[in-house]
PyMOL CGO cylinders between C-alpha atoms (Angstrom):
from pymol import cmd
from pymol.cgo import CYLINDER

trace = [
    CYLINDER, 1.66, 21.30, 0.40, 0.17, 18.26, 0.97, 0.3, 1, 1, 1, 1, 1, 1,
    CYLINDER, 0.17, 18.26, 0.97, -3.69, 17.68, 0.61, 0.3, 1, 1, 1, 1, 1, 1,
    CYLINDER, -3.69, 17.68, 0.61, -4.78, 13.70, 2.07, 0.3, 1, 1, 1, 1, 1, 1,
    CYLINDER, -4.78, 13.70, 2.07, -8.26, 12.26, 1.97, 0.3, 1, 1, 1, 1, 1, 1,
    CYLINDER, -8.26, 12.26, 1.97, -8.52, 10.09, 4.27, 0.3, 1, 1, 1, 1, 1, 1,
    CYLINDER, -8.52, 10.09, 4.27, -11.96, 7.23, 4.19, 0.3, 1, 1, 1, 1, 1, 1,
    CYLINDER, -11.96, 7.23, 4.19, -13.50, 5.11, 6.33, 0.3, 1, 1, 1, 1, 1, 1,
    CYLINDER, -13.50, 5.11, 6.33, -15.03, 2.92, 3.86, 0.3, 1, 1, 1, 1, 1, 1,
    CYLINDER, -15.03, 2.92, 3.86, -19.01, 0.73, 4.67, 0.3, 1, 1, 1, 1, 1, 1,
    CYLINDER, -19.01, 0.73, 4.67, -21.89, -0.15, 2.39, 0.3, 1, 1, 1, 1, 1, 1,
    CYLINDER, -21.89, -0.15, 2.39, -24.06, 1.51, 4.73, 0.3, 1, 1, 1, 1, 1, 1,
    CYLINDER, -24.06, 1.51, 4.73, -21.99, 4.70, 5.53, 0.3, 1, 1, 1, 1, 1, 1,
    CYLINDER, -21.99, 4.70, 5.53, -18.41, 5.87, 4.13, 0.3, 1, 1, 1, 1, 1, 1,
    CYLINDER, -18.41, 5.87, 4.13, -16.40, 8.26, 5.91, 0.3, 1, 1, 1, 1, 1, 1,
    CYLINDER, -16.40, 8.26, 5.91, -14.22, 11.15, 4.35, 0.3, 1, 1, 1, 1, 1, 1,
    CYLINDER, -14.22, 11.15, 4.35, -12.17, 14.02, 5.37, 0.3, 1, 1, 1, 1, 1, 1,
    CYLINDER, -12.17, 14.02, 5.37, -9.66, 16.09, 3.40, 0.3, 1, 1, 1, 1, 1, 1,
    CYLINDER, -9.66, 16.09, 3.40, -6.69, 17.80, 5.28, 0.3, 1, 1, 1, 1, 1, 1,
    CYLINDER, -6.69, 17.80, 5.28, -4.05, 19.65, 4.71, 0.3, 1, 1, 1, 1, 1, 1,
    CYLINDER, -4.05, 19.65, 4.71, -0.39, 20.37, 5.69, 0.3, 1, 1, 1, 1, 1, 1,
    CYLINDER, -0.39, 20.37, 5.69, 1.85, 23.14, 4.50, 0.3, 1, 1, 1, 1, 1, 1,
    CYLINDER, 1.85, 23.14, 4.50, 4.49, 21.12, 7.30, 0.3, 1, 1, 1, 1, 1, 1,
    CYLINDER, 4.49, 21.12, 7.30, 3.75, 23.48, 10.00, 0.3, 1, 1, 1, 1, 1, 1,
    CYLINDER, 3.75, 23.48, 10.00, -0.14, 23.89, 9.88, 0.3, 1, 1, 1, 1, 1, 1,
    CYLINDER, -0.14, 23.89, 9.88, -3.20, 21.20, 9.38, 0.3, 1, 1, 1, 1, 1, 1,
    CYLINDER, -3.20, 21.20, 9.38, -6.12, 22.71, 8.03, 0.3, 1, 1, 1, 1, 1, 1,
    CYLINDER, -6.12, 22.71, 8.03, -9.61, 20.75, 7.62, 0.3, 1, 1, 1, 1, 1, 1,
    CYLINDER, -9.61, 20.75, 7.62, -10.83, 21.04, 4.52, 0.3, 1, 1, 1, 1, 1, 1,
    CYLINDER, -10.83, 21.04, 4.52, -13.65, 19.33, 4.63, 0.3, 1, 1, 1, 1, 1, 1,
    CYLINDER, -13.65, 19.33, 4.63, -15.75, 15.91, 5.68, 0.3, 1, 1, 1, 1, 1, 1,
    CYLINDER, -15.75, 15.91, 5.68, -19.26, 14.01, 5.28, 0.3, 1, 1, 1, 1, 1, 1,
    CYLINDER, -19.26, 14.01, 5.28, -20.82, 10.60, 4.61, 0.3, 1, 1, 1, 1, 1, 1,
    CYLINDER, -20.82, 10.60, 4.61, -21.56, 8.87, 1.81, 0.3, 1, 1, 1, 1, 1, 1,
    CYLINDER, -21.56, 8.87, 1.81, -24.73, 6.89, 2.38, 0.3, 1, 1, 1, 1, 1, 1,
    CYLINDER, -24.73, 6.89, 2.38, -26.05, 4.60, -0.25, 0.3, 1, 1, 1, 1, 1, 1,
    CYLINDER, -26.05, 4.60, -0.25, -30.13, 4.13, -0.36, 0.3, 1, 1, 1, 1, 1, 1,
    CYLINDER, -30.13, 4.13, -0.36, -30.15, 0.75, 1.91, 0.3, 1, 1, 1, 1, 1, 1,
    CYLINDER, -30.15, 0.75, 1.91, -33.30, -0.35, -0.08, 0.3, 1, 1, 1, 1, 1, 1,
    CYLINDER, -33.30, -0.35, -0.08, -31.01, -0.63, -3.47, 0.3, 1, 1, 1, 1, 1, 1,
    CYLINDER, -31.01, -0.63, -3.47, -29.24, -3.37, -4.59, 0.3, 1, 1, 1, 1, 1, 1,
    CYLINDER, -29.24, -3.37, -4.59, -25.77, -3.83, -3.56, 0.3, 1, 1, 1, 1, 1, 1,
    CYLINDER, -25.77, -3.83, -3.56, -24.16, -2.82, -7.09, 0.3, 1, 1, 1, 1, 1, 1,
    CYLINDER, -24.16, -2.82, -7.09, -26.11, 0.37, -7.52, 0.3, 1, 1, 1, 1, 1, 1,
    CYLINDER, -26.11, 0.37, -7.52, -24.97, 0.69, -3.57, 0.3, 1, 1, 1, 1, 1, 1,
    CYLINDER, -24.97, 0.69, -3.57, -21.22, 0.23, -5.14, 0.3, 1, 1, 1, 1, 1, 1,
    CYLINDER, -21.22, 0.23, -5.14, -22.07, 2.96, -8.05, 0.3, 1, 1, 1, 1, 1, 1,
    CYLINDER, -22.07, 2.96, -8.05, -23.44, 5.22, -5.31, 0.3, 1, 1, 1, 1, 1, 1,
    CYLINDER, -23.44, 5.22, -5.31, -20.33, 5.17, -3.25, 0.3, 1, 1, 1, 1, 1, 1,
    CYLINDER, -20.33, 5.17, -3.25, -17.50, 5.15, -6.35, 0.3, 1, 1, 1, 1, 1, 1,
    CYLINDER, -17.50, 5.15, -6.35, -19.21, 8.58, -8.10, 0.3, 1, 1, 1, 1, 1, 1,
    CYLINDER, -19.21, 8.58, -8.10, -19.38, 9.92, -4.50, 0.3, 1, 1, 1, 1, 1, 1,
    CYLINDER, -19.38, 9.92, -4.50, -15.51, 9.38, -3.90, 0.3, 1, 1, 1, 1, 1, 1,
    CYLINDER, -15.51, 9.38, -3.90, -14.83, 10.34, -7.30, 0.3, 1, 1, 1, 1, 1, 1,
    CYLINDER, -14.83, 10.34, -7.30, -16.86, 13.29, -6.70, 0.3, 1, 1, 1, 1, 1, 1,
    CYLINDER, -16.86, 13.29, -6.70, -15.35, 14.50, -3.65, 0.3, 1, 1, 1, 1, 1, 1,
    CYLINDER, -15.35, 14.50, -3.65, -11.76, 13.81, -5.18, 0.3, 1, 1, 1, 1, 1, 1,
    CYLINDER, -11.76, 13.81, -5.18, -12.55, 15.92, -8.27, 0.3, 1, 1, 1, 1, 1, 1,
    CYLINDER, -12.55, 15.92, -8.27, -13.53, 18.74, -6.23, 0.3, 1, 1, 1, 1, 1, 1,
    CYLINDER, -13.53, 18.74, -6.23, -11.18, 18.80, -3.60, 0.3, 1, 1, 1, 1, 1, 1,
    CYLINDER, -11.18, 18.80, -3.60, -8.22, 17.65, -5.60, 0.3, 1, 1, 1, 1, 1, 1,
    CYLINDER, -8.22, 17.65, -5.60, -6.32, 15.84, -2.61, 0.3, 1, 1, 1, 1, 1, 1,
    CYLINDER, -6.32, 15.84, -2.61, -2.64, 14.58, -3.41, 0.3, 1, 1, 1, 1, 1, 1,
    CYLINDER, -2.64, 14.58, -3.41, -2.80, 11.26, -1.59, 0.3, 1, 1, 1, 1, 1, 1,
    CYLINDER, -2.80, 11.26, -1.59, -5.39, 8.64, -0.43, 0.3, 1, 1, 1, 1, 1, 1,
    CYLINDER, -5.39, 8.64, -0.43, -5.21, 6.60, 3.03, 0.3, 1, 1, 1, 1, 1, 1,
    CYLINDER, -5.21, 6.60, 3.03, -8.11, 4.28, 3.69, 0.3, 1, 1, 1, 1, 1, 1,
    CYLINDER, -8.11, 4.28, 3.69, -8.76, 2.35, 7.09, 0.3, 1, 1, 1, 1, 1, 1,
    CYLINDER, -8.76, 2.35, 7.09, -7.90, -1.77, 6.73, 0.3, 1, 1, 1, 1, 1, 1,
    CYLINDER, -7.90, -1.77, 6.73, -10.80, -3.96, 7.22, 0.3, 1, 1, 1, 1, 1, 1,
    CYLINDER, -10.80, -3.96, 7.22, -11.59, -5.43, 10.31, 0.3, 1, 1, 1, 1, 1, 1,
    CYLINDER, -11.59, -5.43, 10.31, -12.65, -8.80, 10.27, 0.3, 1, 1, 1, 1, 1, 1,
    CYLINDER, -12.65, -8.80, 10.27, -15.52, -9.90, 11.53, 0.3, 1, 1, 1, 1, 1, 1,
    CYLINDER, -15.52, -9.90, 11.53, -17.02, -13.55, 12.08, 0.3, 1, 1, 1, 1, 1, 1,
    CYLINDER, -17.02, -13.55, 12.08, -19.83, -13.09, 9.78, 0.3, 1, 1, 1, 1, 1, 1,
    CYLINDER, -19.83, -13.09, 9.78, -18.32, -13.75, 6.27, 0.3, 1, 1, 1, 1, 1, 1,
    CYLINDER, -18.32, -13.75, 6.27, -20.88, -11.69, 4.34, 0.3, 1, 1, 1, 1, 1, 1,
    CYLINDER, -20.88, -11.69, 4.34, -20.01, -8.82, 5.83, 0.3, 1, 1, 1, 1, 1, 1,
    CYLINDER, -20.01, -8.82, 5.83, -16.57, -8.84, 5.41, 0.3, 1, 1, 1, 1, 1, 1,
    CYLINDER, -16.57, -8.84, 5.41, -17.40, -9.52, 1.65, 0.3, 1, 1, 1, 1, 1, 1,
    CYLINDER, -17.40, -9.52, 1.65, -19.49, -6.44, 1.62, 0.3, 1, 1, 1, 1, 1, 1,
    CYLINDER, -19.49, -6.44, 1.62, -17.14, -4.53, 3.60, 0.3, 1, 1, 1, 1, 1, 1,
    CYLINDER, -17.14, -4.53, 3.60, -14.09, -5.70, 1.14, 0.3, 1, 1, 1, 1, 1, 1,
    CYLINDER, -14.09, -5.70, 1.14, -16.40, -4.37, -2.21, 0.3, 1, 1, 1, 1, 1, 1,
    CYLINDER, -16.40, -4.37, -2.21, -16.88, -0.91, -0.57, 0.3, 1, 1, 1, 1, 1, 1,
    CYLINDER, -16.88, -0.91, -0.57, -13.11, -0.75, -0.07, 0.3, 1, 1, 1, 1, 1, 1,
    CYLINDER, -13.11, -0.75, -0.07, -12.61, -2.37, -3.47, 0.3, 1, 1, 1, 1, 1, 1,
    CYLINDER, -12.61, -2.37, -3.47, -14.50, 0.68, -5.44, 0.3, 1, 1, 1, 1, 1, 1,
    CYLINDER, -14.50, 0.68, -5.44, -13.09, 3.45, -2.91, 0.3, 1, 1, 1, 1, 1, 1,
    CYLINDER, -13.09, 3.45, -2.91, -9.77, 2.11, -3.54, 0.3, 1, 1, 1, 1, 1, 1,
    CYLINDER, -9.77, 2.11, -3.54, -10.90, 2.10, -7.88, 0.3, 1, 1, 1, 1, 1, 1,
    CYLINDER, -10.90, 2.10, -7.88, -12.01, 5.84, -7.55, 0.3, 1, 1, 1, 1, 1, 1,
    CYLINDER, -12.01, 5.84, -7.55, -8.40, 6.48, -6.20, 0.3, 1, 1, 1, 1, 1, 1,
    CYLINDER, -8.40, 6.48, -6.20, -6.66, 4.64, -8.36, 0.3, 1, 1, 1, 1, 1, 1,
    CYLINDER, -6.66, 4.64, -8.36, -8.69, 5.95, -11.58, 0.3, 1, 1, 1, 1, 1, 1,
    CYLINDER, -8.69, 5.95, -11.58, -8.02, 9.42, -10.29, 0.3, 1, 1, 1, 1, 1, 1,
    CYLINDER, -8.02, 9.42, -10.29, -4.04, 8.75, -10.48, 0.3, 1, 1, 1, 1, 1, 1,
    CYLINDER, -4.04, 8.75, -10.48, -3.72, 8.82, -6.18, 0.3, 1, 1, 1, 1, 1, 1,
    CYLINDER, -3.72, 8.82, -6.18, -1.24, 6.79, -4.19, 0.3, 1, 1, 1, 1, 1, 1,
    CYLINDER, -1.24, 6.79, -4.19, -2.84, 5.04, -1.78, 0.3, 1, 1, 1, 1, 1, 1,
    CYLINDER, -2.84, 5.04, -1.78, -2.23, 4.30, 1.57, 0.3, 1, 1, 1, 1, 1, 1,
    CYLINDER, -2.23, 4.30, 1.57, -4.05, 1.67, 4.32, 0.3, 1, 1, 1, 1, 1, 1,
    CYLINDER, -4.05, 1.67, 4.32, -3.80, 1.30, 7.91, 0.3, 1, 1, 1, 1, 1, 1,
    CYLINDER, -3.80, 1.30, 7.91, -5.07, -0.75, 10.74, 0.3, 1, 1, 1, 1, 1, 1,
    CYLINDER, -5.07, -0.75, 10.74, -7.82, 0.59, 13.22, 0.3, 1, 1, 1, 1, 1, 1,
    CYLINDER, -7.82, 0.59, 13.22, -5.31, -0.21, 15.78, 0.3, 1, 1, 1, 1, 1, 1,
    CYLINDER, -5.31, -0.21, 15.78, -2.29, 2.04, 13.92, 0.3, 1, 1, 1, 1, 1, 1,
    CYLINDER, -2.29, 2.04, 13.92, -4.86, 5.00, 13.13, 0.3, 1, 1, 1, 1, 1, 1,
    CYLINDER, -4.86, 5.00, 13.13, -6.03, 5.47, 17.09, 0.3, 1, 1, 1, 1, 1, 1,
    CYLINDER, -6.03, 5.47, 17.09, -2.62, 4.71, 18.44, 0.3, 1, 1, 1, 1, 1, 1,
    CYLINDER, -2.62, 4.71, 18.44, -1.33, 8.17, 16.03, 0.3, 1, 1, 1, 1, 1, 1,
    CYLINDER, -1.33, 8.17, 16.03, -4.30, 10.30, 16.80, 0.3, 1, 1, 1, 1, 1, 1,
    CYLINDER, -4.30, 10.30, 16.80, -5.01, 9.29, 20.49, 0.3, 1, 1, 1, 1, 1, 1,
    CYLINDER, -5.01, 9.29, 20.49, -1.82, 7.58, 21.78, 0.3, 1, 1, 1, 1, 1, 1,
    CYLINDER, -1.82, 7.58, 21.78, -3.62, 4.27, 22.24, 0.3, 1, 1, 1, 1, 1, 1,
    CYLINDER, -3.62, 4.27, 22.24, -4.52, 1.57, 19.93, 0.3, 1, 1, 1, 1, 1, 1,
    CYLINDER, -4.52, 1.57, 19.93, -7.32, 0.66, 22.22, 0.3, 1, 1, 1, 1, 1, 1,
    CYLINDER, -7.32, 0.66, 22.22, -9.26, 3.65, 22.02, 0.3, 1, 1, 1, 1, 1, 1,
    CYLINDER, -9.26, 3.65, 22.02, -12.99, 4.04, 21.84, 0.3, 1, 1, 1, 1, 1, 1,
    CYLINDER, -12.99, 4.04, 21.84, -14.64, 6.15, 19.37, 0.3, 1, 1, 1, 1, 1, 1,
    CYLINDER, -14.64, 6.15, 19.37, -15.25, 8.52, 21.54, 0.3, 1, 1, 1, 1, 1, 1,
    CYLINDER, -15.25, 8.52, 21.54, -11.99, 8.96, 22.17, 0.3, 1, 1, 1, 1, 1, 1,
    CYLINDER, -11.99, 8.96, 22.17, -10.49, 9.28, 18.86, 0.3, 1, 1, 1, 1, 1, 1,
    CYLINDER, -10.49, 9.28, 18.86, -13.44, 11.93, 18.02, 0.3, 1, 1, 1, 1, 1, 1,
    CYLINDER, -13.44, 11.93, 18.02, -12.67, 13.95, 20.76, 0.3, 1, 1, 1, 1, 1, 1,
    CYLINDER, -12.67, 13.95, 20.76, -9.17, 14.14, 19.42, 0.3, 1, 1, 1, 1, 1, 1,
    CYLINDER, -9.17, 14.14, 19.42, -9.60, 14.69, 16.05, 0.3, 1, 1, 1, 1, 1, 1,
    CYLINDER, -9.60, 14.69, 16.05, -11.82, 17.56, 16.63, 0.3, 1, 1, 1, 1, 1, 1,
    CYLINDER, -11.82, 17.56, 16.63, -8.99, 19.04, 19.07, 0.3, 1, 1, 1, 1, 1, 1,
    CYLINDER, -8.99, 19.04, 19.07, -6.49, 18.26, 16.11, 0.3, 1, 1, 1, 1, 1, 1,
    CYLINDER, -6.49, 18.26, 16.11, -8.36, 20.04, 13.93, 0.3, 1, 1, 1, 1, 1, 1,
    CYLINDER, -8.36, 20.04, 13.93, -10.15, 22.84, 15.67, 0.3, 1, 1, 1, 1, 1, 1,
    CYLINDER, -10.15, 22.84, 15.67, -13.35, 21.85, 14.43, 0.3, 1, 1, 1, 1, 1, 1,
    CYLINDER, -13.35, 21.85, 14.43, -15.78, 23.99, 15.36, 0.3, 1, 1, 1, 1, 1, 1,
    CYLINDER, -15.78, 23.99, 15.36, -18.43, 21.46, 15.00, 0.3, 1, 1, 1, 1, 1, 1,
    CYLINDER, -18.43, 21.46, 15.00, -17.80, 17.51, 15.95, 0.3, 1, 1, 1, 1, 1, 1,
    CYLINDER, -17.80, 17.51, 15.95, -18.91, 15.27, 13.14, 0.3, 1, 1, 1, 1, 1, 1,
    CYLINDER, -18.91, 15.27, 13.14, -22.12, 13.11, 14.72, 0.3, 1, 1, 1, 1, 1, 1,
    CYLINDER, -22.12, 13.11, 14.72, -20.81, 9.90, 12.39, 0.3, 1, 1, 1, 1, 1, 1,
    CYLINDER, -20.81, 9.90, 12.39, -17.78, 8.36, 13.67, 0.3, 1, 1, 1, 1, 1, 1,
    CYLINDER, -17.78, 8.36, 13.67, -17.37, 7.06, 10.11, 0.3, 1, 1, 1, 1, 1, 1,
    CYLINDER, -17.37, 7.06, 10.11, -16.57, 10.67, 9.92, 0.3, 1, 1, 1, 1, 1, 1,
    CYLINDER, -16.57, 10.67, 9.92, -14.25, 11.04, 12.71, 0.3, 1, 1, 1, 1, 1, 1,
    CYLINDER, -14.25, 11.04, 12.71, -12.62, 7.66, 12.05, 0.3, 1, 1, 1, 1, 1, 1,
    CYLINDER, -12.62, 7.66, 12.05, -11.57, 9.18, 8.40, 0.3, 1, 1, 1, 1, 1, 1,
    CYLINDER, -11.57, 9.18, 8.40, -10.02, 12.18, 9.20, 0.3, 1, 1, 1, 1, 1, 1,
    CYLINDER, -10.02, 12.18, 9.20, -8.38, 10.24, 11.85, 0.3, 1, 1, 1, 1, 1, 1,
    CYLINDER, -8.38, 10.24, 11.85, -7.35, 7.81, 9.00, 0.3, 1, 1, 1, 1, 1, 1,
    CYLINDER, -7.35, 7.81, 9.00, -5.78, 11.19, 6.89, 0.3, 1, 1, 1, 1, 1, 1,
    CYLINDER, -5.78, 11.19, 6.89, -4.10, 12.15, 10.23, 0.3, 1, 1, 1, 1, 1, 1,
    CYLINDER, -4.10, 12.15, 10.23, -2.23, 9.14, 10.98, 0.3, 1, 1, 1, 1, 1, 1,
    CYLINDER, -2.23, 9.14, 10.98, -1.32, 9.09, 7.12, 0.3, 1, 1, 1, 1, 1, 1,
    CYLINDER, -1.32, 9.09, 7.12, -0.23, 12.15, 7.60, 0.3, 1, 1, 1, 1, 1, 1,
    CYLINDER, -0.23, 12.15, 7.60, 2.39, 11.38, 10.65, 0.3, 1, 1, 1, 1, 1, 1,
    CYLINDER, 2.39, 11.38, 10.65, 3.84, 8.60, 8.40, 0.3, 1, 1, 1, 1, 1, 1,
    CYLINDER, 3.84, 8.60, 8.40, 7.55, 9.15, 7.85, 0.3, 1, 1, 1, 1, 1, 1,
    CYLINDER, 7.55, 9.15, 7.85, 7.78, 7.50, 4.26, 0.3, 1, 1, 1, 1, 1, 1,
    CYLINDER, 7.78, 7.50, 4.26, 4.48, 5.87, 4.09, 0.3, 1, 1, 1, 1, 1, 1,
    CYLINDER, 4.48, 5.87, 4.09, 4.69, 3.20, 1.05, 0.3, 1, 1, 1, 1, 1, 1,
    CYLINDER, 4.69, 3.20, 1.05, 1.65, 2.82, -1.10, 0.3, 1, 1, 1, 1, 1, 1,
    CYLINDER, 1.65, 2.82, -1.10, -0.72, -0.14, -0.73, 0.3, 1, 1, 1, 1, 1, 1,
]
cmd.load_cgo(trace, "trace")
């Protein structure tokens, strides 16, 4: 039995969704956001979004982490900001004892959708279908990280970042 988180890490919103696979069957266990007061200052921001990870990991107990890669942008604050949010994700993880695995945007929506050019849209739709959800997350931060824990969990013999 395996039992993946899978984030979509931002200092603004983070993305989770825990899955799981007995081989045959993929069951959603379950997703939200993790959104950090914007008026705060970006290290309570980080605290926010490290106890909520750690949070979600201690009660759902997954057996493997696989974050989204950064994309770069041109502005280079935001890619600092972008690479602290993964930085404490990644720290809850690691303090927690969880391999963890990264991926591009590109690899996640080419194993959920069949195309690495996908829109949002796109990869929501087929996560929901993937998963039977009942209700469509409105945040594709959301979407985007149970997409992440699906293409993790398609990986042959994923290695550990």
């Amino acid at each position: 039995m395996r039992r993946i988180i899978g984030v979509d890490p931002g200092i603004s919103t983070t993305g989770y969704g825990v899955i799981e696979s007995d081989g045959d069957a993929i069951s959603m266990i379950t997703w939200g956001a993790i959104s950090p007061p914007s008026k705060k200052t970006i290290h309570v921001r980080l605290s926010v979004l490290y106890d909520g990870i750690k949070d979600i990991i201690d009660r759902y107990n997954p057996t493997e982490f696989a974050i989204e890669e950064a994309f770069y942008r041109n502005n280079a604050k935001t890619v600092l900001v972008l690479g602290q949010a993964r930085g404490v994700v990644m720290l809850a993880a690691a303090h927690q004892g969880l391999p963890c695995y990264e991926y591009s945007p590109r690899k996640i929506k080419m194993s959920v959708v069949g195309n690495g050019n996908a829109s949002k849209e796109q990869v929501q739709y087929m996560v929901a279908s993937i998963l039977e959800m009942e209700k469509t997350p409105e945040k594709h931060d959301v979407t985007d990280a149970l997409a992440t824990a699906l293409c993790h969990l398609h990986q042959p013999e994923a290695i550990a970042a």
